[in-house]
N, C-alpha and C positions, 0 to 999 in steps of 0.2 A: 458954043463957048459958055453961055449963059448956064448950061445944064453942067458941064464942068464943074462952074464956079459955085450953084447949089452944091453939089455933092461933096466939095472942097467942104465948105463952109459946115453940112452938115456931119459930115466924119470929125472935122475941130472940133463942135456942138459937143459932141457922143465923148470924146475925148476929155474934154471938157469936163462933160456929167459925170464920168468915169472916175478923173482927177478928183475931183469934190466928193466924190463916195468913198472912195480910200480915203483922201485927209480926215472925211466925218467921221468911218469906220476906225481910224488908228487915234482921232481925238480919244476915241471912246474907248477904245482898248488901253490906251494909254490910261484914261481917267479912271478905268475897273485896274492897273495894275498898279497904281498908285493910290487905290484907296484900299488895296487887300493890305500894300509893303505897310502903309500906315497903321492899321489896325493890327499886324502882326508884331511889327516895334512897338505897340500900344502892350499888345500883349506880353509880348517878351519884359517889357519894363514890369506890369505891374507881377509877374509871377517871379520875377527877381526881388522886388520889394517885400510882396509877401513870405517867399521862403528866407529872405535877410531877417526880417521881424521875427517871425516863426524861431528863426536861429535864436537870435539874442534873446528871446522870451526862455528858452531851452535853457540854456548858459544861465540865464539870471536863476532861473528855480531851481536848476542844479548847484547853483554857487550858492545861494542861501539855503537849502539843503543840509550841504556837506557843512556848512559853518553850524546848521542848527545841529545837527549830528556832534558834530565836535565839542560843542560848549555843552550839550548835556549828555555826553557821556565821557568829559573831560573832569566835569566837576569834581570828581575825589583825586584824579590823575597829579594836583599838582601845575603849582607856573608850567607852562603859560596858557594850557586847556583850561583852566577851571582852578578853583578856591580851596586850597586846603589850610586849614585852621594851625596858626603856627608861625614860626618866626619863615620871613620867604626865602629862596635859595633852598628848601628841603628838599633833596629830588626824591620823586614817585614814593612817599611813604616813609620816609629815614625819619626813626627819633630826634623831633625838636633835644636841641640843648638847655640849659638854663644858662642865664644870661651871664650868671655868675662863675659860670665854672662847669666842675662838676656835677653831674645832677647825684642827690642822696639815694642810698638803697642799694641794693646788690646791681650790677651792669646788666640784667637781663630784665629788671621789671621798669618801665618806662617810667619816667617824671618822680620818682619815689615812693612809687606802688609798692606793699608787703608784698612779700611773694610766700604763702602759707606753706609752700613746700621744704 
């Protein structure tokens, strides 16, 4: 009986050992697949913030770009690109009027320019 109750007791023992090696084993598994999921979301976050930035860096020197484009090769164009000399409302190059009326001179030479022909 006594030799029974050894052998009992040692199979529980081994059982035992058994139990404890798996939980230690699946701690540790557990603790390697929660620290890959971590540093993957670590990852995934900062190459989403990077290529955001990246973005908006993009947009901003293209947006300031196309304005510096605009305003200097808008310049003779007229409101509302650029500054052309004259009473405003002229579109793209139309003869100013005088304020008074008619402007003097034949209708084809601007502001009362001779026309030698």
């Amino acid at each position: 009986m006594v030799v029974v109750v050894v052998e009992v007791v040692d199979v529980v023992v081994e059982v035992v050992i058994v139990v404890v090696v798996v939980v230690d084993v699946s701690v540790v598994v557990v603790d390697v697949v929660v620290d890959v999921v971590v540093d993957v979301v670590v990852m995934v976050v900062v190459v989403v913030v990077v290529v955001v930035v990246v973005v908006v860096v993009v947009v901003v020197v293209v947006v300031v770009a196309v304005v510096f484009v605009v305003v200097v090769l808008g310049m003779g164009t007229g409101d509302p690109f650029g500054f052309t000399p004259g009473p405003r409302g002229t579109p793209l190059g139309a003869e100013p009027v005088s304020p008074l009326g008619e402007t003097p001179g034949p209708s084809s030479t601007p502001l009362g320019a001779i026309d030698d022909g």
